[in-house]
TORMAR-274545 format. One line per 8 residues: their letters; for each residue x negated, y negated, z of C-alpha. Coordinates in steps of 0.2 Angstrom, whole numbers, plus 5000, padded with zeros to 4 digits. Each point is the difference from the previous one (the first is absolute). Layout:
BEGIN
a) X:Y:Z  ...
% end
This chain:
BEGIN
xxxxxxxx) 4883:5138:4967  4992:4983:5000  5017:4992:4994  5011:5010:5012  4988:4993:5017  5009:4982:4993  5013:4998:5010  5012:4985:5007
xxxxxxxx) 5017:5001:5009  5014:4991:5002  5009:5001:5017  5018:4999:4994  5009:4996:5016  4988:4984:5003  4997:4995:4985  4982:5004:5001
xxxxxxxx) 4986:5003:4987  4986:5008:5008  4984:4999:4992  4983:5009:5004  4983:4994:4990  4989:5008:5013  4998:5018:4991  4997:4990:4983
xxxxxxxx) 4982:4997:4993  4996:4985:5004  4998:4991:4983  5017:5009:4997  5007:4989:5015  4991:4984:4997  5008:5001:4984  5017:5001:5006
xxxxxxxx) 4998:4986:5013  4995:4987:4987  5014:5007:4988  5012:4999:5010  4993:4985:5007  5004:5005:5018  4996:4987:5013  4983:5004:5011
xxxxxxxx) 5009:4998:5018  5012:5014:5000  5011:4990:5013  5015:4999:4989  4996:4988:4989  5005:5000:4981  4992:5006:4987  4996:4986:4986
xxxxxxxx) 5013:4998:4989  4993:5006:4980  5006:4994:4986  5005:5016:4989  4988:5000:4986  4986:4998:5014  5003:5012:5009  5001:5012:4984
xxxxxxxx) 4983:4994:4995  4993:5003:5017  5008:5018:5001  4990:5004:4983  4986:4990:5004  4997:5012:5017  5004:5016:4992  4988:4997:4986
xxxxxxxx) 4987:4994:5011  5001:5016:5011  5002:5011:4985  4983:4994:4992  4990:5008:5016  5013:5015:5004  5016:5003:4992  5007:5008:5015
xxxxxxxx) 5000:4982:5009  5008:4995:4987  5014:5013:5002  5002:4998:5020  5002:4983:4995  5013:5001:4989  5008:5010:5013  5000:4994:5014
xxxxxxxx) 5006:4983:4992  5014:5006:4992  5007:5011:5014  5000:4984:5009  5012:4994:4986  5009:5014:5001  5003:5000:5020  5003:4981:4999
xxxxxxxx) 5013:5005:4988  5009:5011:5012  5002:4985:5012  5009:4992:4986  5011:5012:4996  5005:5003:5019  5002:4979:4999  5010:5001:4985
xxxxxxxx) 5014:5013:5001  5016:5002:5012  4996:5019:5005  4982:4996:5001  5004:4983:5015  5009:5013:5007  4989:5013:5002  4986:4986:5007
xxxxxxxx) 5015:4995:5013  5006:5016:5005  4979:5006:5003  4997:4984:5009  5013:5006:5012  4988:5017:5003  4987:4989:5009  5010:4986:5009
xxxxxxxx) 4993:5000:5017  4985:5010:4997  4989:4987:5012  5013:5005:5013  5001:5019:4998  4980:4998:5000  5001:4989:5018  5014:5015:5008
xxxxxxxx) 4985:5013:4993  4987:4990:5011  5011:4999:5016  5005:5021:4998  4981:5004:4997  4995:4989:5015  5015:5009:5011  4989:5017:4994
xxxxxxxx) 4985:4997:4999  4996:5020:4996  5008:4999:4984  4999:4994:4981  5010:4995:4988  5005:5013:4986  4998:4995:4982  5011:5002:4992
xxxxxxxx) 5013:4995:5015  5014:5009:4993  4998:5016:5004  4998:4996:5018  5014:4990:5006  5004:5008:5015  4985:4994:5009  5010:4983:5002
xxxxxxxx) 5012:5003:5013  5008:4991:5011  4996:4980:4999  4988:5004:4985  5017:5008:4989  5003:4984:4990  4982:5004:4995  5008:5017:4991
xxxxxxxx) 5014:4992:4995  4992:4985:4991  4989:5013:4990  5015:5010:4995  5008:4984:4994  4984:4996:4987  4998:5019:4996  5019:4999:4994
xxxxxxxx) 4997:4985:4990  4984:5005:4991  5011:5016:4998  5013:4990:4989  4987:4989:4991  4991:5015:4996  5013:5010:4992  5007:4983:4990
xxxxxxxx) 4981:5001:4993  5000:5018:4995  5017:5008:4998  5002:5002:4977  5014:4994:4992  5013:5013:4994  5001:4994:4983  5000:4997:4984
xxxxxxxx) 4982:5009:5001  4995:5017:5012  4988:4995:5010  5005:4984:5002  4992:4985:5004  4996:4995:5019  4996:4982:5006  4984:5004:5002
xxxxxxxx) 4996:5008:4985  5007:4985:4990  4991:4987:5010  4983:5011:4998  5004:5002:4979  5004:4979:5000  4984:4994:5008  4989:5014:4994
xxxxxxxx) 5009:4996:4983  4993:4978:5003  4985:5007:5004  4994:5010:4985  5008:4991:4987  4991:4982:5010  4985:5010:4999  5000:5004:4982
xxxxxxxx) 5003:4984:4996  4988:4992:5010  4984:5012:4998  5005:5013:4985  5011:5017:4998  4984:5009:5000  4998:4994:5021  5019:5002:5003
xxxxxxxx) 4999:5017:4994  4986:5005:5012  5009:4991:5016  5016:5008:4994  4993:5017:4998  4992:5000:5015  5014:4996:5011  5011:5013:4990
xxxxxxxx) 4988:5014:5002  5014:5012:5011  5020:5005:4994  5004:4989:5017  4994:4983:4993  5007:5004:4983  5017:5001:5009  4997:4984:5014
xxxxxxxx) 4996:4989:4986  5004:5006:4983  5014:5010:4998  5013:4986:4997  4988:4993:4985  5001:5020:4993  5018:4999:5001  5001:4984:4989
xxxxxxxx) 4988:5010:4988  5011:5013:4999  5015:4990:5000  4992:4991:4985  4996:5016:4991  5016:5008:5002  5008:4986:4990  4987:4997:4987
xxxxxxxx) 4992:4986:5005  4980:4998:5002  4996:4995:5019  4988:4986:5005  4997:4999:5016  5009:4982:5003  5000:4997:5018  5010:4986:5000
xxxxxxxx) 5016:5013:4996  4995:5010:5016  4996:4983:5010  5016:4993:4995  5011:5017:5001  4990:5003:5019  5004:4982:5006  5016:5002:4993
xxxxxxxx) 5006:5018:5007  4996:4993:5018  5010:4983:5001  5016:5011:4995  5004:5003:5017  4994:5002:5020  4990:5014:5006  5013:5009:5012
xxxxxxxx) 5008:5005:4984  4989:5008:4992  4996:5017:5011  5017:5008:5011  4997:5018:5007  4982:5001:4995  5006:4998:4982  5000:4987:4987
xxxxxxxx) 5016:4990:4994  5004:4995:4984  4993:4982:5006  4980:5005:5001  4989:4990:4993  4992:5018:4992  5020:5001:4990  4999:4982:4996
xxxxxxxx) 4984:5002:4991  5005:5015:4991  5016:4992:4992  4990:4985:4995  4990:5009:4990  5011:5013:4994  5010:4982:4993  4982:4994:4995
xxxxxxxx) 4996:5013:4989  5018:5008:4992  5002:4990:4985  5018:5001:4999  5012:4986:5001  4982:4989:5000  5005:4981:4998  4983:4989:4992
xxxxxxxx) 4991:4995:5016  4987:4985:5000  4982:5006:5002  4996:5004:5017  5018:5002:5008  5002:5017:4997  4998:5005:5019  5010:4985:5006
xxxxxxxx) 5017:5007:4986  4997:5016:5004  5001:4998:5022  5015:4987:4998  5009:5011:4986  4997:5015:5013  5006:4992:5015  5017:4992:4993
xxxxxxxx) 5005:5014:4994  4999:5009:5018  5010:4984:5005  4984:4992:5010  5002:4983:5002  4990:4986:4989  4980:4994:5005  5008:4985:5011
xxxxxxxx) 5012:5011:5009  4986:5012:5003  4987:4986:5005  5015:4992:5012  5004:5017:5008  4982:5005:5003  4996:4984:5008  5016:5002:5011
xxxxxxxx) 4992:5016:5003  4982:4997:5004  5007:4986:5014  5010:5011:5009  4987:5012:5000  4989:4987:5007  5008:4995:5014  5004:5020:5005
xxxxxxxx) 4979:4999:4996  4998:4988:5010  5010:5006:5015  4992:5016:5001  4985:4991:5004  5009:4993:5019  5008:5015:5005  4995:5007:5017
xxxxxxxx) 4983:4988:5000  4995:4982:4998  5000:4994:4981  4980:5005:4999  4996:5001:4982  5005:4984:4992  4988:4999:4987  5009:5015:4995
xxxxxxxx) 5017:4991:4998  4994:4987:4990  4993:5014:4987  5021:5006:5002  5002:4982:4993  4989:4997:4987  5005:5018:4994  5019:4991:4994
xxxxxxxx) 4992:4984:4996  4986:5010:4988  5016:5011:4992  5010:4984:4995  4983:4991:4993  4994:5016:4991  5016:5002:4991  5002:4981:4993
xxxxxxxx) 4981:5004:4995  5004:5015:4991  5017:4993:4993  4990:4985:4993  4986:5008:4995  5006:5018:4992  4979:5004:4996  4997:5002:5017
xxxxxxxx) 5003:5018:4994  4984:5001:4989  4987:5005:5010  4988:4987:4993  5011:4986:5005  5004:5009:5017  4980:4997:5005  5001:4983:4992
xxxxxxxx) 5012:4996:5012  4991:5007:5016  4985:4993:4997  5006:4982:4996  5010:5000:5016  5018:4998:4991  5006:5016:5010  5003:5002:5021
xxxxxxxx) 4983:5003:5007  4994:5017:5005  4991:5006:5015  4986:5008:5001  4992:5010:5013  4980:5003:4994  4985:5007:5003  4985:4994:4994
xxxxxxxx) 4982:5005:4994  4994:5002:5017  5013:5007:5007  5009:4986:5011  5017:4997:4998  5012:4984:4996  5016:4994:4992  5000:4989:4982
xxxxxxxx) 5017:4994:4989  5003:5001:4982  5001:4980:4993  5017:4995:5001  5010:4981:4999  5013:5008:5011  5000:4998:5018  4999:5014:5013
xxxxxxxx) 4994:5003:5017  4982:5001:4995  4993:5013:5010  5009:5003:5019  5013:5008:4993  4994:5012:4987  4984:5003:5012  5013:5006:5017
xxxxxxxx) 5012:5010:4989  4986:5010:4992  4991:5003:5014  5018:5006:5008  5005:5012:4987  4983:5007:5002  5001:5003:5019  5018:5008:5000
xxxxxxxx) 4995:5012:4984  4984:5004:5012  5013:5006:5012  5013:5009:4989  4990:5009:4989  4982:5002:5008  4982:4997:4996  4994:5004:4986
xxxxxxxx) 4983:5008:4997  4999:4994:4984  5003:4980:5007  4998:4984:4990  4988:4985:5006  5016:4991:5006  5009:5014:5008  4987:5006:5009
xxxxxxxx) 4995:4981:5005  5018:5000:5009  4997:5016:5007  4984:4995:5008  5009:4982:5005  5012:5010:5009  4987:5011:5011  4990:4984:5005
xxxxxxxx) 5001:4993:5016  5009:4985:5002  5000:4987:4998  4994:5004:4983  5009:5016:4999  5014:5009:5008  4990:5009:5010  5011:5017:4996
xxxxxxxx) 4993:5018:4999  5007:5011:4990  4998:5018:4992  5001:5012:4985  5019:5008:5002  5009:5009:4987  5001:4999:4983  5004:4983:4992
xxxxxxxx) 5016:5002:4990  4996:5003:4980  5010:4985:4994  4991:4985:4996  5012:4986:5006  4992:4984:4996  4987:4995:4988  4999:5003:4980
xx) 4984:5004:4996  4987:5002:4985
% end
């Protein structure tokens, strides 16, 4: 149970990690912050970049420290540590594939605006001052009548998007395999995937194993985050081979099955095309594993034959054609981003737009990176990588020991917005998710810090009263978590 209270998020839509220490034991956290070397002002400021081999002897330097005066320190330890691998990961993923830009693009749209929607909720709670604002907003729409209606209708407009987004997260693929894969479930198996096998190598199988154990202790994580690697297990069997668990096959295969092609292809009518991610994966591996008409393929190029093989033979273009189309894609899907942001209100949430940009500059620098450097797909090189600072920075909204809150950045050479941007959209995609979906009982430091933040009198606050209404809707729209 101890491993299970662990937990770390990554809000998708704002390229997010959200981090909470405070529930740790403290020797647990201490450790953390000087492992990770995280800076002492949580203002945004960098983490120091480490040297890989330092920051591995520091991780088993802490983790044997705690162990020697309670092995269940140790154990928090390795868990929090690596589920911030694994969340940071997520970013990447989102960073590095065409459908996973999109789905970043098309959710940024859901909260464009949110500063104004939250100004028109001040001025129709000051013209009745009897009332509150329902949480969630949605199942009451017709209280904004008359001058308040764009009210309503800006709210239907981000319910329809998060509507969309949510089923190009869940909705399986049709084949080669039933149940197929959804997006979700292959990002999940992927960074779960960097996680464990970073974690063995790092601190032993025999800690893996526990983390790993823990967080698949019910039949609904073994789906979330392992059925993919079970179908390459069986896959193997079925033709004879033995199965180790190589995740740079199911990185390589992953990041290749979602650079095949756009988003908007993959679900029509509430059903999977031939063109989801989930199918993709599925023929790579069938390809991967039949040992039919099997040229000799160098050591560690297995994945990359079997996608290309794959693809050309459904008559999908070369890597440079499908680089060239996504990047023609992600720009007009900026600039439709970008718009959505102006319409009906002033331009509010710049900070915002500027994520919209970094989110096609990041996709073409993550590609030549992965391209160049093919061991990004190893798990050990993926954290090598993050902690040195040769990958896009990553931001992260934290709670510390004491409970106070403040933002950090993984090291990174590349340049970014620092903080402003990051810092706005999150806090954005927080508030409109507040308003669609409800208060949870169940919140998180951070969204309950927004919450509060939006109940407190201005000029600190928003000064806006609201109430319990009905049900929140049982989708989770947004964030991955662990």
């Amino acid at each position: 149970m101890r491993v299970r209270r662990c937990r770390a998020s990554a809000q998708t839509d704002s390229l997010t990690v959200v981090l909470d220490l405070s529930g740790l034991a403290p020797s647990v956290a201490e450790a953390l912050e000087h492992t990770l070397q995280l800076p002492a002002a949580r203002d945004g400021s960098s983490m120091l970049e480490q040297a890989p081999q330092v920051f591995t002897r520091r991780c088993r330097e802490s983790a044997s420290e705690l162990a020697g005066s309670d092995a269940g320190d140790a154990i928090e330890f390795a868990t929090i540590i690596s589920a911030f691998v694994h969340e940071c990961r997520h970013v990447h993923d989102l960073r590095s594939t065409r459908m996973g830009a999109e789905l970043l693009l098309h959710d940024l749209q859901a909260y464009a605006g949110v500063g104004a929607l939250l100004d028109r909720l001040a001025e129709w709670q000051a013209a009745h001052p009897d009332r509150s604002i329902p949480l969630p907003l949605v199942g009451e729409l017709d209280i904004f009548t008359g001058e308040f209606d764009d009210i309503a209708t800006t709210l239907r407009r981000s319910l329809a998007i998060r509507d969309q987004v949510w089923r190009w997260w869940r909705t399986r693929s049709q084949r080669p395999f039933l149940p197929g894969h959804s997006l979700m479930d292959m990002f999940e198996f992927v960074a779960f995937a960097t996680q464990v096998d970073w974690l063995a190598g790092v601190l032993g199988p025999e800690v893996a194993d526990v983390v790993s154990a823990a967080i698949l202790a019910d039949d609904h994580q073994i789906t979330t985050y392992g059925r993919p690697g079970i179908v390459m297990a069986h896959l193997a069997a079925r033709h004879g081979n033995s199965f180790e668990p190589d995740q740079q096959d199911a990185s390589r295969l992953f990041w290749s099955a979602l650079n095949a092609n756009g988003i908007e292809e993959t679900v029509y009518n509430g059903r999977a095309t031939d063109h989801h991610a989930g199918t993709w994966f599925g023929l790579f591996l069938e390809r991967l594993f039949n040992p039919a008409d099997r040229p000799t393929i160098p050591a560690g190029l297995d994945s990359a034959w079997a996608a290309e093989v794959v693809l050309e033979l459904h008559g999908v273009p070369g890597p440079k054609e499908r680089y060239d189309a996504a990047v023609q894609a992600l720009e007009k899907l900026q600039d439709s981003t970008m718009r959505s942001h102006m319409v009906g209100y002033k331009p509010i949430l710049i900070e915002s737009m500027l994520i919209e940009s970094e989110v096609a500059i990041d996709y073409r620098h993550m590609n030549r990176l992965i391209l160049s450097r093919p061991e990004y797909h190893i798990p050990q090189t993926y954290v090598d990588l993050l902690i040195s600072g040769e990958l896009p920075t990553v931001h992260v909204r934290a709670t510390g020991r004491d409970g106070t809150q403040g933002d950090f950045r993984t090291p990174s050479w590349i340049p970014s917005n620092h903080v402003g941007g990051p810092r706005a959209a999150s806090k954005a995609s927080q508030q409109m998710r507040l308003l669609l979906e409800g208060r949870d009982t169940a919140m998180q430091p951070y969204p309950a810090a927004v919450y509060a933040e939006l109940r407190a009198p201005r000029p600190e606050g928003r000064g806006l009263r609201f109430r319990t209404g009905m049900p929140a809707p049982k989708r989770r729209l947004g964030p991955l978590k662990q």
